[in-house]
N, C-alpha and C positions, 0 to 999 in steps of 0.2 A: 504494500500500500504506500502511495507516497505522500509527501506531505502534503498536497495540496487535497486529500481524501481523509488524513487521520481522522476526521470526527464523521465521515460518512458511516449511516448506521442500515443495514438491511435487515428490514422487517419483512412479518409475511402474516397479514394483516386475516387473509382465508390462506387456504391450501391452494397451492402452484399461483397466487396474487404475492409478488412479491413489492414493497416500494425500498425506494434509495433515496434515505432522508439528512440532509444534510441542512446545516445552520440552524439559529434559535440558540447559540452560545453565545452569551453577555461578555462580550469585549474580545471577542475574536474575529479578527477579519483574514479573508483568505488571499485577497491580491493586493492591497494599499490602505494607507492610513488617506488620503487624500480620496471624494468620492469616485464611484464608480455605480456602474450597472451590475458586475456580481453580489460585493458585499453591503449594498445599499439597498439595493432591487430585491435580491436573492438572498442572500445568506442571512442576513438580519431578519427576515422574516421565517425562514424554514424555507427548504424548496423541498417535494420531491420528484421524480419519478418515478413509472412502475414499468412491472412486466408480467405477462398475462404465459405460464407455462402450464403447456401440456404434452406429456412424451419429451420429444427430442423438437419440437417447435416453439417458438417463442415470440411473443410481441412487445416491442419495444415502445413504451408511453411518453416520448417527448426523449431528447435525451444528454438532457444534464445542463451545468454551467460551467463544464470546463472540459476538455479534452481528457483528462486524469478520471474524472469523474465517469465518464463513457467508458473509460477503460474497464474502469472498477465492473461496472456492471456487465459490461461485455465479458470478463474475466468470471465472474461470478455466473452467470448463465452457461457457460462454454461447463465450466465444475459441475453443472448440476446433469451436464451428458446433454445438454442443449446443441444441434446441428444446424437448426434452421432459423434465423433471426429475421423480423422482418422488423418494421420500423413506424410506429405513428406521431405526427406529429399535430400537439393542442392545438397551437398556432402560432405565429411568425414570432415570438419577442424573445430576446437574446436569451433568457435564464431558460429555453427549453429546446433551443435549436444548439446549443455552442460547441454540443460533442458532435454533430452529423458526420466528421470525418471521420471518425470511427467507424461507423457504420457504413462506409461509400461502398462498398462490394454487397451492400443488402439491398432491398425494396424499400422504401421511403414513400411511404404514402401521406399525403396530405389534402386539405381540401386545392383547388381551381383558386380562390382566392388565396390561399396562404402563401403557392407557388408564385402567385403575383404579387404577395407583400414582397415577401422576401428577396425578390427580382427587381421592385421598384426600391428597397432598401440597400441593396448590396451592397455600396460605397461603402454608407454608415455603419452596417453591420461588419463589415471587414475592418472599418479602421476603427472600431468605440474602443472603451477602454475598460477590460481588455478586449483586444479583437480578437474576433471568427474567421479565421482567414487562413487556410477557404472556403467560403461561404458550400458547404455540400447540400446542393440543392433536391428536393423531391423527383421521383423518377418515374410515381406512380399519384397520377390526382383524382378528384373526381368531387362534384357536387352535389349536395343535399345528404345523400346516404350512401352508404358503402358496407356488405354484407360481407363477413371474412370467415374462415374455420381456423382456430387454431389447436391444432390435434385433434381432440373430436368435441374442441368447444366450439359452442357458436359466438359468435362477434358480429356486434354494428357499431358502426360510427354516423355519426349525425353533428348535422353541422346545427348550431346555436349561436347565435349572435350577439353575445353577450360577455360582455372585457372588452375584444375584440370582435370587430366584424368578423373574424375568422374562425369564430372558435367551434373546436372539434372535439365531440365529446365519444369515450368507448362505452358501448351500452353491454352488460353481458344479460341477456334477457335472462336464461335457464337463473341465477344467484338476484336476479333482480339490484345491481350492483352498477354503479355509475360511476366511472370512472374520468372526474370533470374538467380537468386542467383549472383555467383558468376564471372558466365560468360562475362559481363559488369560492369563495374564501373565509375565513377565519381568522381574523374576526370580523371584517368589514371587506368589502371588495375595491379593488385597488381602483379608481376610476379612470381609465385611459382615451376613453372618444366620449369626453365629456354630452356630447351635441347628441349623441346616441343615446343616452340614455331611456329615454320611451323605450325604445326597443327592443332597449335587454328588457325592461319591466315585464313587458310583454313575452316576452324568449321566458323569462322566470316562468312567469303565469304558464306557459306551454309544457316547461319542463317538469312543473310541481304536478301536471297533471297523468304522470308514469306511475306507474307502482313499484316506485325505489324502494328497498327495502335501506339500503345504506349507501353513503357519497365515501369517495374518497379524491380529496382536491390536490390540487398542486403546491397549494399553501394552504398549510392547518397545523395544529397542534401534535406533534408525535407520538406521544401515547394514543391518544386519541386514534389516531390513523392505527397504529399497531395494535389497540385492541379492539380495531375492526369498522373504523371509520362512524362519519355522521350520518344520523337524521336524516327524512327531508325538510325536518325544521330548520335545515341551516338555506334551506333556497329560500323560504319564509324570512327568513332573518337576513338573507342581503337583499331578497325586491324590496321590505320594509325600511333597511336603511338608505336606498336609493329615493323609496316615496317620500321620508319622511325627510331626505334632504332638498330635494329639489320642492317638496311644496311647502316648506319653509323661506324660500327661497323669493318661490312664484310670491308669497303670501308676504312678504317684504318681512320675515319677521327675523330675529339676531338668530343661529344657529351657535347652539353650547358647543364653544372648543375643544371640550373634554370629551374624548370620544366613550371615557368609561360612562360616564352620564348619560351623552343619548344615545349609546346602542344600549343601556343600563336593561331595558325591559329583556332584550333578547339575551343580553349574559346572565339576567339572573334564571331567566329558564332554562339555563342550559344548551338551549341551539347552538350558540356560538362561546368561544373562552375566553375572556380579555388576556391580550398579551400587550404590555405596554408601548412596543413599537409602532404598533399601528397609531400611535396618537399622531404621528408624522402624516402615515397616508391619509388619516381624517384631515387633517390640515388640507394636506394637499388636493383633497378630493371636492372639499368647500371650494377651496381658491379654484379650481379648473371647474366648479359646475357654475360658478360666480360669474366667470368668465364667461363662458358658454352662451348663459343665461340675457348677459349685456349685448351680445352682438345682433 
């Protein structure tokens, strides 16, 4: 293991679900004391990955923030007598695409739009800090839904639009099991296309209507994930923090900067777990919907 993985932790939240959960340690950064998009973005909050085995087949859920970190997992799946790797991706933002080179000899499946973020981004994504470079692009796309076997399980992806225009979620119908990227969060949803907002509401309300039996996000809580993930109170508890920001907003009234106070109703039921870090992305999620909101 090298150093840039010493605190990565592999759980196996069911049987052959395995995640790669790394960050969520108080004063550790993995590439700079100065910011970045790994240890700012990424590791300050928890990130993981997963991978979906069965037999000697495997699927890969996003994959990683760092080429070390691809390693690990690819290292780790190959040990379990894994052969066949293939590769999904949430969708285009640096903390879930940065190992792709790892995987350039697999299938990379992605939606039609992710393929065109990450085409229309290359520049940036090659030179941020740190860079992807080279940017290992999807090989395999498709839109709306996409039906897969992985050994004799069944797999869907479906596209939701919600974080991102692009977001791509694994459905395992047989476990009733939802495997979300970045769709959901824990404890509050990162806001990135402020302007979109309706939509995910709407993408929420569509997705709350599955018979999930339990989420497992790309950011959340690691016990949590490991002893078997969320609710579907926690899509409840981010279209609510979305409503209750923006019509706060529409309503001209002051929005509490404490995010423990107003997502306060949803942490104390349990949907969601205050983790202090997130009082940054509440910040930042006001200032971009403020924005939004003015144009």
């Amino acid at each position: 293991m090298s150093e840039m993985t010493a605190t990565l932790r592999i759980l196996e939240p069911f049987p052959g679900i395995f995640a790669y959960y790394d960050g969520r340690i108080a004063g550790k950064r993995l590439h700079a004391e100065t910011a970045n998009w790994l240890d700012d973005g990424a590791y300050a909050l928890g990130v993981a990955s997963y991978a979906v085995v069965d037999g000697q087949e495997a699927l890969v859920y996003d994959t990683h923030i760092s080429l070390d970190h691809a390693r690990a997992i690819r290292a780790h799946l190959e040990g379990l007598g894994v052969t066949t790797i293939r590769v999904v991706l949430s969708h285009w933002h640096d903390d879930h695409i940065a190992g792709n080179a790892v995987f350039s000899d697999c299938e990379i499946i992605a939606l039609k739009l992710t393929a065109e973020r990450l085409a229309q981004n290359r520049e940036k994504i090659e030179s941020a800090d740190p860079p992807i470079s080279p940017l290992v692009m999807p090989n395999t796309v498709f839109e709306k839904r996409l039906d897969l076997v992985v050994g004799t399980q069944k797999v869907e992806l479906h596209h939701f639009a919600i974080h991102s225009a692009d977001g791509n979620v694994i459905w395992l119908p047989e476990q009733q099991l939802l495997l979300a990227g970045d769709t959901v969060e824990d404890t509050v949803t990162y806001i990135s296309e402020a302007a979109e907002i309706g939509m995910h509401i709407v993408e929420l309300t569509r997705m709350r209507s599955w018979p999930i039996a339990k989420i497992l996000p790309a950011h959340g809580d690691p016990d949590r994930i490991a002893s078997g993930g969320y609710g579907p109170a926690l899509i409840d508890a981010n279209r609510a923090y979305l409503q209750r920001l923006t019509g706060a907003i529409t309503a001209g009234e002051e929005i509490d900067p404490s995010l423990k106070s107003f997502a306060a109703e949803e942490i104390a039921s349990g949907a969601t777990l205050y983790f202090a870090p997130y009082e940054k992305v509440h910040a930042n999620n006001i200032a971009a919907v403020k924005a939004a909101m003015d144009r």
